[in-house]
N, CA, C and O of each residue as an XYZ file, in Angstrom:
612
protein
N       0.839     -1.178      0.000
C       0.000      0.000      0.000
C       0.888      1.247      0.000
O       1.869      1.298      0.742
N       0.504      2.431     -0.964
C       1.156      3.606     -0.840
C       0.870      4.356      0.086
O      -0.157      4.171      0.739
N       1.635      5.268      0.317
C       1.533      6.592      1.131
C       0.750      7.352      0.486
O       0.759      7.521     -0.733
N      -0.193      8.005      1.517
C      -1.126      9.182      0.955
C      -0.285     10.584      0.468
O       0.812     10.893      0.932
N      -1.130     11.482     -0.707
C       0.120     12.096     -1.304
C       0.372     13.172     -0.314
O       1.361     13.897     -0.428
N      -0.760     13.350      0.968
C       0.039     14.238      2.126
C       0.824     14.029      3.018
O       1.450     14.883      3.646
N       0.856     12.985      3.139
C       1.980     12.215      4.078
C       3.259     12.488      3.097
O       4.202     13.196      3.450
N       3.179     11.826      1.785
C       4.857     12.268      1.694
C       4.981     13.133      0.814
O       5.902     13.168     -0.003
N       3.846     14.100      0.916
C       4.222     15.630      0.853
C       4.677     16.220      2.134
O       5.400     17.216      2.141
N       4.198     15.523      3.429
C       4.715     16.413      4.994
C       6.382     15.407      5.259
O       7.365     15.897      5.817
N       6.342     14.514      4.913
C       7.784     13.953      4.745
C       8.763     15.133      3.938
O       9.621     15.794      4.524
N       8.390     15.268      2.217
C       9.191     15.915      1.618
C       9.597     17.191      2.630
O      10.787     17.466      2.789
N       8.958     17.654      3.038
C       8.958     19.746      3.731
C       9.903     18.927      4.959
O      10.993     19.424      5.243
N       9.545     17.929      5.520
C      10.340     17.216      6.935
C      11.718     17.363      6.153
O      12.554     18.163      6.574
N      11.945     16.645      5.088
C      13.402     16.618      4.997
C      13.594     17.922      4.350
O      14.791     17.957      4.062
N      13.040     18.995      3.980
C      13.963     20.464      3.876
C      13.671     21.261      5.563
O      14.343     22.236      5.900
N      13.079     20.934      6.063
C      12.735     21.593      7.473
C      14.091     20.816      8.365
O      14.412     21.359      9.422
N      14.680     19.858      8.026
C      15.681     18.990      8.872
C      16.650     20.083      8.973
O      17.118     20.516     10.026
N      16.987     20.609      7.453
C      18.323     21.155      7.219
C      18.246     22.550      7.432
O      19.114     23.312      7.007
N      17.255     22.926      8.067
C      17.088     24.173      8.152
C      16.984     24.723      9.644
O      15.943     25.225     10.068
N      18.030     24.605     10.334
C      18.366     24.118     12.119
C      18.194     25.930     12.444
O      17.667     26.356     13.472
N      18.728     26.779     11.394
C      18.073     28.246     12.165
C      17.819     28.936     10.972
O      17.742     28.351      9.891
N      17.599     30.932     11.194
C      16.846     31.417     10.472
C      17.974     32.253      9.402
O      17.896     33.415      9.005
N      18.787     31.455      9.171
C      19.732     32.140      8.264
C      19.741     31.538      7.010
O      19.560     30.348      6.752
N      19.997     32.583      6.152
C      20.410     32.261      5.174
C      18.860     32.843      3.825
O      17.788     33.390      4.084
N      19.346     32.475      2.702
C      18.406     32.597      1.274
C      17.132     31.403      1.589
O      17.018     30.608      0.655
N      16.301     31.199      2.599
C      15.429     29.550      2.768
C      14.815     29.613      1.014
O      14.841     28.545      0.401
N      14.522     30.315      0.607
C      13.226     30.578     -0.624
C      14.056     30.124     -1.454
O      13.667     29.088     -1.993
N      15.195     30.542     -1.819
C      16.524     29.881     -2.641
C      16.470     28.652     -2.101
O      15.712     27.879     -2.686
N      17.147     28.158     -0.992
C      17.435     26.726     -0.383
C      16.065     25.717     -1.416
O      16.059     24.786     -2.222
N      15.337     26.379     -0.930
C      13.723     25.492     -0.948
C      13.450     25.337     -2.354
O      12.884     24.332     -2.783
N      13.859     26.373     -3.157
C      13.556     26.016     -4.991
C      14.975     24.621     -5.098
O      14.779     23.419     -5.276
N      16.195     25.260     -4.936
C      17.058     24.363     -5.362
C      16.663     22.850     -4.665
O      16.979     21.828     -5.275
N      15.978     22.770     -3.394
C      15.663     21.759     -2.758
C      14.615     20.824     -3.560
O      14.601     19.609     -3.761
N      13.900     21.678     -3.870
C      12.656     20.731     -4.749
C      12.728     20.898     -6.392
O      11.907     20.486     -7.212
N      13.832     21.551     -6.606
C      13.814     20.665     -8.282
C      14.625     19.276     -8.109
O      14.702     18.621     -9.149
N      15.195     18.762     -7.051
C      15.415     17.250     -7.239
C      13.957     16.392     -7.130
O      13.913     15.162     -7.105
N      13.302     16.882     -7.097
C      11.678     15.763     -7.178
C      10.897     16.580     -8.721
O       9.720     16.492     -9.073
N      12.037     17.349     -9.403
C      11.421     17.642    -10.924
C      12.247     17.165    -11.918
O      13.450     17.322    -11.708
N      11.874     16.537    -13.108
C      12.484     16.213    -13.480
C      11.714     16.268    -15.343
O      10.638     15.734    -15.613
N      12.503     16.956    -16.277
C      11.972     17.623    -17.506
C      11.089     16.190    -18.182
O      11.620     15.080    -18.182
N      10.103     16.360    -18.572
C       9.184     15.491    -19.390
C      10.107     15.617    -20.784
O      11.135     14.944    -20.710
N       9.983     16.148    -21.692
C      10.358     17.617    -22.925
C      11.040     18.083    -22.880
O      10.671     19.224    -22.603
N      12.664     18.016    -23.030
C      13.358     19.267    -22.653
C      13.449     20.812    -23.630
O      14.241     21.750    -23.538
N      12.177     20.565    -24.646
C      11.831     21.196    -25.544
C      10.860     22.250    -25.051
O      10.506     23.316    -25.556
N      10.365     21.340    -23.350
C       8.854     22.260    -23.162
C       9.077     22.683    -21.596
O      10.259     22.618    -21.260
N       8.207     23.087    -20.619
C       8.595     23.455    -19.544
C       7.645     22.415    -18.843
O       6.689     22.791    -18.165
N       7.972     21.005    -19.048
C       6.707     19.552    -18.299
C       7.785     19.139    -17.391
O       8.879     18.624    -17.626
N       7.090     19.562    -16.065
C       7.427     18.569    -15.143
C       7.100     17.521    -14.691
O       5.870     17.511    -14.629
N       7.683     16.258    -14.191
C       6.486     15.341    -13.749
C       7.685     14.758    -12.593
O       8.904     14.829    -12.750
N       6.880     14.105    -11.274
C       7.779     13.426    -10.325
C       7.499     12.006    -10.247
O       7.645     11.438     -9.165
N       7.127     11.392    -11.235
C       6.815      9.977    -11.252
C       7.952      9.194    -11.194
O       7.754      8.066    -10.742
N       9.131      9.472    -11.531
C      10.028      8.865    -11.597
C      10.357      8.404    -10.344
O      10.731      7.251    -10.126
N      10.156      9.786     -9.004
C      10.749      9.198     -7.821
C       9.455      8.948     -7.084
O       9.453      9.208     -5.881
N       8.461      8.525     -7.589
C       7.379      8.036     -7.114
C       5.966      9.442     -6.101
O       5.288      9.294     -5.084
N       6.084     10.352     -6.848
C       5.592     11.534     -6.141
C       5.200     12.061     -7.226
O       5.855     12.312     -8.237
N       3.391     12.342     -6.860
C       2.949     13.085     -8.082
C       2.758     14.686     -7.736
O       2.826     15.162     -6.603
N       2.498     15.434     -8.985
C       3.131     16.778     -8.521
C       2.559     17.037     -7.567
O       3.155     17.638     -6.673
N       1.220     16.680     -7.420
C       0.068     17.279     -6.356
C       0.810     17.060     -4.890
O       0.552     17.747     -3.902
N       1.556     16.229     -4.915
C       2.255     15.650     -3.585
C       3.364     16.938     -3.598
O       3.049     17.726     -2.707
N       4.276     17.277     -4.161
C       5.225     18.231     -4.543
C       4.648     19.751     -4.484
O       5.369     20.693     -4.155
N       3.492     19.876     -4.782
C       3.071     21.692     -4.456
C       2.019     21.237     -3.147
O       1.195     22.137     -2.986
N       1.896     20.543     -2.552
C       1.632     20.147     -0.760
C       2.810     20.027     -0.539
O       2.643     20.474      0.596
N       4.121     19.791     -0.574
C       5.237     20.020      0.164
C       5.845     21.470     -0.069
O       6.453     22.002      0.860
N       5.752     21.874     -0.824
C       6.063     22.968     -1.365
C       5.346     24.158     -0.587
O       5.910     25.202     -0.262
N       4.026     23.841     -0.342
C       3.052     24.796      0.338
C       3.924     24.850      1.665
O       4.600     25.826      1.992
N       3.806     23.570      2.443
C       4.389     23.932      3.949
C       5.618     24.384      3.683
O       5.898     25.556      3.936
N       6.289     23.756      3.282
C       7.664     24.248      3.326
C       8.014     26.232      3.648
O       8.490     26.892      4.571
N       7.304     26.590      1.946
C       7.428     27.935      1.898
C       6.241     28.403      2.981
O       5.948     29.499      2.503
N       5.349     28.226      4.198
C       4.653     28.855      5.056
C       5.135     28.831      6.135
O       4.971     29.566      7.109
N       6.050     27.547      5.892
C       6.699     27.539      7.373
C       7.767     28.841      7.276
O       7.804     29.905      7.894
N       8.519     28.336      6.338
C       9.439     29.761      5.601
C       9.504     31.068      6.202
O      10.244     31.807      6.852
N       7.779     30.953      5.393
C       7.068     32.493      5.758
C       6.775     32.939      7.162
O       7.052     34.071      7.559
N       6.127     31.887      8.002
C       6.273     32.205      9.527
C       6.966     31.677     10.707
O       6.800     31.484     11.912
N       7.704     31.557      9.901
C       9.078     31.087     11.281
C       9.165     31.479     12.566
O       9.224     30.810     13.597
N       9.167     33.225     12.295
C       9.290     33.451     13.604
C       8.275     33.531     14.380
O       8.406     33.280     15.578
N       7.549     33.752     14.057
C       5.693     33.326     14.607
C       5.537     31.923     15.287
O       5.046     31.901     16.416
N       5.933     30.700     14.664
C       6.191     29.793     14.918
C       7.199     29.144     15.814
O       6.868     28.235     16.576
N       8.474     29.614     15.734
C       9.585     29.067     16.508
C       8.858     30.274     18.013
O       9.050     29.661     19.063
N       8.216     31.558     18.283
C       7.730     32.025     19.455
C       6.745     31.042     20.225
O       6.547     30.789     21.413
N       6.252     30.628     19.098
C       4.505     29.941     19.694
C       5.312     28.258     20.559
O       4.746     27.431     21.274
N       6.770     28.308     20.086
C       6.764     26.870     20.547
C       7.785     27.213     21.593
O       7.803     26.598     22.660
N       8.361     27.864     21.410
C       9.192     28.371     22.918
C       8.438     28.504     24.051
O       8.555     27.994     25.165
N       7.439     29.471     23.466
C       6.143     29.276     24.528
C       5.686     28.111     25.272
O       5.672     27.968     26.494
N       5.451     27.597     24.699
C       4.766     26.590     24.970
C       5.294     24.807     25.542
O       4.717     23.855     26.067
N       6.965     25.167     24.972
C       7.737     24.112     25.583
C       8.844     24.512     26.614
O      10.064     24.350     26.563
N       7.852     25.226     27.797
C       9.259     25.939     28.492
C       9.933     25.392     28.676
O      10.732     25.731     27.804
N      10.477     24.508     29.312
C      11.505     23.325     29.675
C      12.667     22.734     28.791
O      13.616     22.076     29.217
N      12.409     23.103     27.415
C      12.898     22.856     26.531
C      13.080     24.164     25.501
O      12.163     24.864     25.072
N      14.686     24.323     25.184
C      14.960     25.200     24.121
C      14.863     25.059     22.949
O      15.007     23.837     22.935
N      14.695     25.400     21.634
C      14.558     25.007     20.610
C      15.758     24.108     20.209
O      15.755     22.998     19.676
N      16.936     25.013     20.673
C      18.512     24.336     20.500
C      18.634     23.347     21.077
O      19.557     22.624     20.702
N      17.765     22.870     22.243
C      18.293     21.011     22.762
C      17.250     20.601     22.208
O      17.194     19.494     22.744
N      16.108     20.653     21.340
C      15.655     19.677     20.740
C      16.356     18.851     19.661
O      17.371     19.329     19.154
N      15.871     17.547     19.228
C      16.523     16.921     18.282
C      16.035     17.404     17.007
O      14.831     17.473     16.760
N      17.192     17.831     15.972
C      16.734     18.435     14.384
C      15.707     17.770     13.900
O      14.920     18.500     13.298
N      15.421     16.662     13.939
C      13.848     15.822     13.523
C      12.456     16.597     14.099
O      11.489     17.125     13.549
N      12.880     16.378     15.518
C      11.309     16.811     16.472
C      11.453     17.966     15.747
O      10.765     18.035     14.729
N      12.505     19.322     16.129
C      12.336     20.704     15.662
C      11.220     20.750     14.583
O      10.029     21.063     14.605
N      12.315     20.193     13.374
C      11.161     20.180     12.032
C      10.173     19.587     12.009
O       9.284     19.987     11.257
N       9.996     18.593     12.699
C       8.521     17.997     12.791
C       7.486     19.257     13.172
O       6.695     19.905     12.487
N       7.836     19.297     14.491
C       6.954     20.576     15.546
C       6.532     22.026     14.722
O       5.556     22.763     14.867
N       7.868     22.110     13.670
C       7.722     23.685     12.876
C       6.176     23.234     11.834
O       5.119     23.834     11.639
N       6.758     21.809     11.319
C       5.754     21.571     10.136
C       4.488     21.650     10.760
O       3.779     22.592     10.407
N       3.915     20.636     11.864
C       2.759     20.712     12.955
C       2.408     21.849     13.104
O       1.362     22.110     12.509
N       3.114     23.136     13.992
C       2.624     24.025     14.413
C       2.366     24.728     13.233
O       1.432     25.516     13.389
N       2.945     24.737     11.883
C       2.420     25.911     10.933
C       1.190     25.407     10.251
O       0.443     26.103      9.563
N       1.048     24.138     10.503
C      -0.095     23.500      9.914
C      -1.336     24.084     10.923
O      -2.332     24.674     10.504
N      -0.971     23.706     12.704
C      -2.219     24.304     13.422
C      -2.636     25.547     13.403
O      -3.813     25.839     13.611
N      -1.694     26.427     13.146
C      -1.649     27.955     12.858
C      -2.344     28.311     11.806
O      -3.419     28.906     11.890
N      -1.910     28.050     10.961
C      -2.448     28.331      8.909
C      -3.311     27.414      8.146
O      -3.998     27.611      7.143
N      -3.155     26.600      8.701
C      -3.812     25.270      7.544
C      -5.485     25.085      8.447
O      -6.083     24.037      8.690
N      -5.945     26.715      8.831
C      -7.369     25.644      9.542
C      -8.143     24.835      8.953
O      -9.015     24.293      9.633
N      -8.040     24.536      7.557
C      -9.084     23.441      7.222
C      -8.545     21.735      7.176
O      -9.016     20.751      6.606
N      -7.334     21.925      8.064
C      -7.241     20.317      8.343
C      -7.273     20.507      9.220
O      -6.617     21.306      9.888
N      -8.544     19.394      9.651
C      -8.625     18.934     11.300
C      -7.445     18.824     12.334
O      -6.478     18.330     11.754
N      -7.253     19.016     13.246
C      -5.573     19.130     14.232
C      -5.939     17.678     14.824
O      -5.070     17.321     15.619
N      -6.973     16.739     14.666
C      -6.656     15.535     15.005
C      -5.530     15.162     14.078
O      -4.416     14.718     14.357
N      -6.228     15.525     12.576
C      -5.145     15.046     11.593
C      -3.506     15.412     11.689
O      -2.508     14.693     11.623
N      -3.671     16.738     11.859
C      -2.019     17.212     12.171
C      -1.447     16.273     13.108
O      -0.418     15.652     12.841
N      -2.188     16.124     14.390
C      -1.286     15.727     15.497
C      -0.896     13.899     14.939
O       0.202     13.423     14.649
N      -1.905     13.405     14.948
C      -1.715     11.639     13.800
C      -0.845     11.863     13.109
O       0.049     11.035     13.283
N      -0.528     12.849     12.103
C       0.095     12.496     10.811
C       1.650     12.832     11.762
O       2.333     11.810     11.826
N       2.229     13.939     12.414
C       2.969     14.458     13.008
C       3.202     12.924     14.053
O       4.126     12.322     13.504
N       2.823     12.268     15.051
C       3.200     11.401     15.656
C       3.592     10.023     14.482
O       4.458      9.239     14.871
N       3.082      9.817     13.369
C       3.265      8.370     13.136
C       4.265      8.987     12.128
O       4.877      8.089     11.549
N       4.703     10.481     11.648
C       6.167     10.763     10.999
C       6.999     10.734     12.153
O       7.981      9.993     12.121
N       6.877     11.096     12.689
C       7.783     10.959     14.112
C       8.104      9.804     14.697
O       9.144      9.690     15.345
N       6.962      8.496     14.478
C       7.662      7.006     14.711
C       8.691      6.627     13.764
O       9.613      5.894     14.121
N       8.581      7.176     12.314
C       9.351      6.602     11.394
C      11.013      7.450     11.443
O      12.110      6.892     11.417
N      10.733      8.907     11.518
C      12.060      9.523     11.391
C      12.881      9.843     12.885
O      14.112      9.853     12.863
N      12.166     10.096     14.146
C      12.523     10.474     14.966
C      12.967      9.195     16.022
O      13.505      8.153     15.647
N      12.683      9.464     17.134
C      13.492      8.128     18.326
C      12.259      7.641     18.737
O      11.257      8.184     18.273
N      12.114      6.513     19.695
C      11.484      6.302     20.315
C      10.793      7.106     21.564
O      10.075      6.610     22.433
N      11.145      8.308     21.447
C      10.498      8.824     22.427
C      10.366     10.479     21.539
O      10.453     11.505     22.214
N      10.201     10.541     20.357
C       9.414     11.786     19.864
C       8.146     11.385     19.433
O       7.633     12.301     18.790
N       7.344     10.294     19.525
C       5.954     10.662     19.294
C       5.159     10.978     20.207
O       4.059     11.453     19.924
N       5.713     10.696     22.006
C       4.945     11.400     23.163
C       5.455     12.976     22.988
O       4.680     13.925     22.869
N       6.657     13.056     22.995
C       7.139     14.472     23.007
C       6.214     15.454     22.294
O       5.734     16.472     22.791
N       6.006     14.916     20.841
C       5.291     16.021     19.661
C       3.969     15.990     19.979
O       3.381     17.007     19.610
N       3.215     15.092     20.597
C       2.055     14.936     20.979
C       1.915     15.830     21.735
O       1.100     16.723     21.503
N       2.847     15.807     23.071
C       2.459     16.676     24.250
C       2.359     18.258     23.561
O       1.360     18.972     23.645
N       3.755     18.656     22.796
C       3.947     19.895     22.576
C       2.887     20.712     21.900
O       2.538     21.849     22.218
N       2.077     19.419     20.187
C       1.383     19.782     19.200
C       0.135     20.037     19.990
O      -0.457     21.109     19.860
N      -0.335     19.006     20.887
C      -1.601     19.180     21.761
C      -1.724     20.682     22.248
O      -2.480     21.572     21.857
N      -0.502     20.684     23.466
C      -0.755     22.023     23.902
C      -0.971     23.224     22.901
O      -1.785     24.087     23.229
N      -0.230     23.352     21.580
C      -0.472     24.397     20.337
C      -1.845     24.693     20.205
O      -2.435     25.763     20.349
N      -2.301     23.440     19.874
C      -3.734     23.375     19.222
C      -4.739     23.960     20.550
O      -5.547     24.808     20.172
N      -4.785     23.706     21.677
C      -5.641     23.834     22.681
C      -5.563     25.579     22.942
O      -6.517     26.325     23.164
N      -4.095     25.944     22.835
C      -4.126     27.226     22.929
C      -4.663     28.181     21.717
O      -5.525     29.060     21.706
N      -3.652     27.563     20.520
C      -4.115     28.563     19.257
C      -5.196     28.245     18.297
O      -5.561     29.166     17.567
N      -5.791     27.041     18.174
C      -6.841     26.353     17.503
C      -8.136     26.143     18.546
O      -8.302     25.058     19.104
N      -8.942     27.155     18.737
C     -10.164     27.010     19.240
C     -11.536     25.811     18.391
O     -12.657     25.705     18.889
């Protein structure tokens, strides 16, 4: 059975959100050069993209593309709302996985209100069984929960 194309559209943004540990640098640059490796010319006569090759259809690719560039866009909105909210923990001793997990989650509970935050927090814990440790799917739970309860009425 495949992956749904939002799941590894929130995978794809996971692995440019990994490499993106603070707020420096060109991200909008990073993030184009990042996702023309999932384009690849149909035509090199025409401007056809297609990602079938690496098993991702575009629709999956402009859903990664969306978070990616919103997270982008509200970073610092985002990296506040979770400082907040994880006093005990700095952004800098989290593990680069949870971080980007939590950025992708929280910009989803923030911006994306028309997906349910059951869905965020599910999709966010069972990426977090696959990429993170055995002990980031209570972690993101606790953190994503508290987000949603505060900023998602």
């Amino acid at each position: 059975m495949s992956k749904g194309k939002r799941r590894q559209g929130r995978e794809i943004a996971l692995q440019f959100l990994y490499g993106m540990r603070d707020q420096s640098g060109d991200w909008n640059r990073k993030l184009d050069e990042f996702l023309a490796h999932f384009r690849r010319p149909i035509d090199l006569s025409e401007d056809n993209f297609c990602t079938q090759e690496k098993g991702f259809s575009e629709e999956t690719r402009l859903f990664a593309e969306e978070l990616c560039r919103g997270v982008v866009e509200h970073l610092d909105r985002i990296d506040r709302v979770l400082v907040e909210i994880s006093a005990n923990w700095s952004l800098e001793r989290m593990s680069r996985v949870d971080l980007a997990l939590l950025r992708l989650a929280t910009y989803e509970i923030l911006f994306c209100t028309e997906i349910p935050v059951s869905v965020v927090l599910n999709e966010a814990i069972e990426i977090g069984k696959i990429y993170g440790t055995k002990e980031t799917p209570a972690f993101v739970n606790g953190i994503l929960d508290r987000v949603a309860k505060i900023h998602r009425k």
